[in-house]
C-alpha positions as a printed NumPy array, in Angstrom:
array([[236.606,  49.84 ,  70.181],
       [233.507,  48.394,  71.513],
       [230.867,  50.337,  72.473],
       [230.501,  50.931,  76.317],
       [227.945,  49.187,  77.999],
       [224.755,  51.131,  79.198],
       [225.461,  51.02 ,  83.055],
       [222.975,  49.149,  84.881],
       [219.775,  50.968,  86.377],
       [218.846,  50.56 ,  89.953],
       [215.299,  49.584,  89.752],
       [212.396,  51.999,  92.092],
       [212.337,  50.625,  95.587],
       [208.759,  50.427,  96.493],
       [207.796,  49.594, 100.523],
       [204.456,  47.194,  99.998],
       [202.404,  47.263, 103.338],
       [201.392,  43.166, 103.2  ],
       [197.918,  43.601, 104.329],
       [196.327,  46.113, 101.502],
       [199.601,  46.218,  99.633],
       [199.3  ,  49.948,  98.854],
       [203.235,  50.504,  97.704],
       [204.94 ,  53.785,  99.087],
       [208.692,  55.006,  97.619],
       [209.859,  56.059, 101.609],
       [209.849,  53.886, 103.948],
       [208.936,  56.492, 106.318],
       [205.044,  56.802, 104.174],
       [204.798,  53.269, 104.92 ],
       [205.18 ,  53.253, 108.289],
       [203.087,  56.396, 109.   ],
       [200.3  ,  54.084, 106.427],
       [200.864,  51.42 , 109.049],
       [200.291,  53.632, 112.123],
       [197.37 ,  55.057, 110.651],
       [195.73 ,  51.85 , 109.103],
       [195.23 ,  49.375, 111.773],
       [194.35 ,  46.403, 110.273],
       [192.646,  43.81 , 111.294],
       [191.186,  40.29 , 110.988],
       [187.648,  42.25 , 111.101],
       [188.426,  43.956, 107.729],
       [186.622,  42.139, 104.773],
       [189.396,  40.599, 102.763],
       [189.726,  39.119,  99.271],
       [189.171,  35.307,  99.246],
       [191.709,  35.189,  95.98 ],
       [194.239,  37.475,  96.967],
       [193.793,  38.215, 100.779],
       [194.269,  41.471, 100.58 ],
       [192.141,  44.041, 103.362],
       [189.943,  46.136, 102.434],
       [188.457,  49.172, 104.147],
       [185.12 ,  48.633, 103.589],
       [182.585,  45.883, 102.017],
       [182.133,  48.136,  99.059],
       [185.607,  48.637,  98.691],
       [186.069,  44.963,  98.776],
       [183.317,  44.686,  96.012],
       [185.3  ,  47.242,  93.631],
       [188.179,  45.212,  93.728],
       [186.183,  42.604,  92.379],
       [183.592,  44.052,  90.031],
       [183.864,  47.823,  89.748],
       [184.828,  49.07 ,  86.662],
       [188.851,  48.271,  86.998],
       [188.602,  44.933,  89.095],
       [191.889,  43.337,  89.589],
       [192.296,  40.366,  86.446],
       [192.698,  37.042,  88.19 ],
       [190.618,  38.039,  91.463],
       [187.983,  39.176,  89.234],
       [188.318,  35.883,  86.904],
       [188.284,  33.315,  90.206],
       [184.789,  35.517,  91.978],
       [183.121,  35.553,  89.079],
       [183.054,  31.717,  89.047],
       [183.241,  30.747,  92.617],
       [181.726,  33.956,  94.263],
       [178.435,  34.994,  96.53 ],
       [177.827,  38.539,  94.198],
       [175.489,  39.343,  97.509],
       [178.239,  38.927, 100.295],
       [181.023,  38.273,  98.569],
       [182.223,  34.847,  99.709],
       [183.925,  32.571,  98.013],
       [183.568,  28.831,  97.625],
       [185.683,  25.62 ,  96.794],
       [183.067,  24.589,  93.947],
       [180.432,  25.687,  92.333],
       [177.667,  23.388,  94.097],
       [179.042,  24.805,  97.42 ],
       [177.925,  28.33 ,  95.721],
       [174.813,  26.692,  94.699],
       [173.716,  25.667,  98.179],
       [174.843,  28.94 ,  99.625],
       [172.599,  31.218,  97.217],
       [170.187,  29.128,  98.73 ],
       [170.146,  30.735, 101.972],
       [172.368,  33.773, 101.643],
       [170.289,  36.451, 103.477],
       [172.466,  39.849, 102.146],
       [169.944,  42.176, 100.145],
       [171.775,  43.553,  96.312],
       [173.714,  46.277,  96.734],
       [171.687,  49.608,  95.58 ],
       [172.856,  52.956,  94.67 ],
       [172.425,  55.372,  97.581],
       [172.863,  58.635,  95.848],
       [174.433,  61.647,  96.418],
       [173.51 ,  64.866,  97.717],
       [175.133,  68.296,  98.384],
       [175.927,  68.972, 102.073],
       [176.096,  72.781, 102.654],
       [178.899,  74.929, 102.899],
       [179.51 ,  75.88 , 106.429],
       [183.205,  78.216, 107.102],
       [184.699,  78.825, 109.514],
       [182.526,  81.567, 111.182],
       [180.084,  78.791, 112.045],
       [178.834,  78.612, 115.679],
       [178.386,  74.862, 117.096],
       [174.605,  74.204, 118.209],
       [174.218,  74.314, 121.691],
       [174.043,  70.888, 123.117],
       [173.8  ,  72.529, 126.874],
       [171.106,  70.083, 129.226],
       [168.705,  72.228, 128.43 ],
       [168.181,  72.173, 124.684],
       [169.2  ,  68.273, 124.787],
       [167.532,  67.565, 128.359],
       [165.709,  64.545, 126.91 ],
       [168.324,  62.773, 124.982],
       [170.361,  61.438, 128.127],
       [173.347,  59.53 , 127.055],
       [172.039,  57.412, 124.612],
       [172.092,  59.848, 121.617],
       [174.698,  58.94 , 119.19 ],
       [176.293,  61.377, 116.247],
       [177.924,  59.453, 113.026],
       [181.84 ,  60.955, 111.845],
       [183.198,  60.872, 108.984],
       [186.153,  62.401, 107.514],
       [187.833,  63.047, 103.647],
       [191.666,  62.891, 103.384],
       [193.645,  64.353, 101.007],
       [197.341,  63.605, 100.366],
       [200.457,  65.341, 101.59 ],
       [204.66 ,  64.596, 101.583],
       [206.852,  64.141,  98.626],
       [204.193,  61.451,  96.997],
       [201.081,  62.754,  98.093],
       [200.586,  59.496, 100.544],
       [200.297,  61.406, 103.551],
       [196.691,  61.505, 105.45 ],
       [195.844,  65.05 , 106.062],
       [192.283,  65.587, 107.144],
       [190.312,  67.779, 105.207],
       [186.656,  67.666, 105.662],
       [184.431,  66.762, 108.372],
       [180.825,  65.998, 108.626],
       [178.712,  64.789, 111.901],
       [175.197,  63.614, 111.394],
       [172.782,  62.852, 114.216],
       [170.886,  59.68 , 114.552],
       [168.003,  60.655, 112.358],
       [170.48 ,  61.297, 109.973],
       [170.109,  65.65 , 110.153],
       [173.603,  67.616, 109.797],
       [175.02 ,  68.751, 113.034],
       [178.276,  69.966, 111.659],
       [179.916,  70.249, 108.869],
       [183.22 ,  72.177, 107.317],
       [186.616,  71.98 , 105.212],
       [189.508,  71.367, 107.663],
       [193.029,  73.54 , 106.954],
       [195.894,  70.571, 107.091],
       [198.556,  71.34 , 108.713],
       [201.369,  70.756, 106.447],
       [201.31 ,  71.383, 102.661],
       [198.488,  69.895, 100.445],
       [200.485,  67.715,  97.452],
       [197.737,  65.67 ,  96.019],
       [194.06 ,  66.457,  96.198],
       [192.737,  63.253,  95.045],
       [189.749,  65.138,  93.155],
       [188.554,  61.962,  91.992],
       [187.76 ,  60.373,  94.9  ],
       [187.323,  63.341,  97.547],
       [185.9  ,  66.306,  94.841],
       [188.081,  68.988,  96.783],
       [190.175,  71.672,  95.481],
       [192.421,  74.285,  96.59 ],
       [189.692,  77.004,  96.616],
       [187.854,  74.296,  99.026],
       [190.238,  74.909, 101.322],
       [191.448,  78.152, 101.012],
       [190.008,  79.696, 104.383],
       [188.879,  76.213, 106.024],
       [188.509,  76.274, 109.746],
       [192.117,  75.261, 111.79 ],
       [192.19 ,  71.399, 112.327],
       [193.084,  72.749, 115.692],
       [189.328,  74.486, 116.161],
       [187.642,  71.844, 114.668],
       [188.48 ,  69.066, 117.254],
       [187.602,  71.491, 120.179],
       [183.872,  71.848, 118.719],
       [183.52 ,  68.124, 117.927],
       [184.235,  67.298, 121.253],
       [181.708,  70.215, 122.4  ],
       [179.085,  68.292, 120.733],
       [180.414,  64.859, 121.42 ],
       [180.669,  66.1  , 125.614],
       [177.005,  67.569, 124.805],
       [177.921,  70.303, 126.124],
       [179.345,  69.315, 129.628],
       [183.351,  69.592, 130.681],
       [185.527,  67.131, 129.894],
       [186.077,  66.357, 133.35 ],
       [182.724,  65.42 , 134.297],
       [182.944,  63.419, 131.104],
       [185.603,  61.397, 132.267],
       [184.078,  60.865, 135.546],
       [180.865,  59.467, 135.078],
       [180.253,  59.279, 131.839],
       [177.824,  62.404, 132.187],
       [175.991,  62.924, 128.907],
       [178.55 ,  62.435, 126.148],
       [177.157,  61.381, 122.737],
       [178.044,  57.726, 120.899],
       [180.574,  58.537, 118.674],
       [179.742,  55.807, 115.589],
       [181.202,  55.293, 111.63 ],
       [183.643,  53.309, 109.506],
       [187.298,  53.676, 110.442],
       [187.479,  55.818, 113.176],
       [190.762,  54.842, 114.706],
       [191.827,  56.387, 111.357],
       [189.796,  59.26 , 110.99 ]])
């Protein structure tokens, strides 16, 4: 008797979002991804492959970092600006752009240790009096680090914050507690671990005191009105973050 056939496998469903196609195994990760993402024609995209990318040097990973992706890399390499990262029909079209391309080389900005601040820390007082001088103009820079939650680990989950003030001094600063289950700490990219976050400040009490120091101190209502003295909220993202 012949030998039974293996039965035949159902391949992995993976749900590609078309814009950055990151690939998610639940549909419902790629819709959250698509909530959270907001793309946009302002997003620099590849000129091979199209896809978005969240930032300029994000873009220029994908085409020179240390794991570019094969063809895109191939096709920029001849036809590509390395300053702004445009690409051209021909080479003497790249030629005559060089010419005039304006973009400085990008340089390595460093890194430095931000300090630890838990969640006993008291907001600075941005009350009219300490700040009586700044009027509405001052602005404060956000970002945030996500780590990954769900099944997958493709879940955002905030878990750091960091505001910076127009000089570029740290207002505030602090590990955030997600509010659902941490599955994938992306240590590579964000550098946190569970200890990180083992008594980080409630995501909860950490929007009340941004928007303390985003109302400069004034109710929200007053805010809302007039405008009153609320800071410039600026930074990459922010829909997202």
């Amino acid at each position: 008797m012949d030998a039974e056939a293996d039965p035949p496998q159902n391949p992995i469903t993976r749900h590609k979002c078309l814009a950055c196609y990151k690939q998610y195994k639940k549909k419902e990760h790629l819709i959250e991804h698509m909530k959270t993402s907001y793309h946009s024609v302002h997003q620099p995209r590849c000129g091979v492959c199209q896809k978005h990318c969240k930032s300029f040097e994000s873009l220029r990973e994908h085409l020179t970092g240390p794991l570019p992706r094969g063809i895109c890399s191939k096709i920029f390499s001849q036809q590509g600006c390395q300053l702004c990262l445009a690409l051209f029909d021909s080479p003497g079209s790249l030629i005559d752009h060089r010419k005039i391309c304006r973009i400085s080389a990008p340089t390595c900005p460093g890194t430095s240790a931000l300090p630890y601040i838990d969640s006993q820390f008291d907001c600075q007082d941005f009350s009219d009096e300490n700040h009586a001088g700044e009027g509405p103009g001052g602005a404060v820079a956000m970002d945030c680090e996500m780590v990954g939650g769900g099944s997958d680990g493709s879940l955002e989950l905030c878990a750091r914050v960091c505001l910076v003030d127009e000089d570029e001094r740290l207002i505030f600063h602090t590990y955030v507690q997600p509010e659902i289950p941490v599955t994938n700490y992306r240590y590579d990219i964000t550098g946190l671990t569970e200890e990180h976050l083992r008594n980080a400040m409630p995501l909860k009490e950490v929007r009340e005191k941004l928007l303390q120091i985003l109302h400069n101190g004034e109710s929200i209502g007053k805010v809302r009105l007039d405008g009153g003295k609320a800071r410039l909220l600026v930074g990459h993202d922010l829909a997202h973050d």
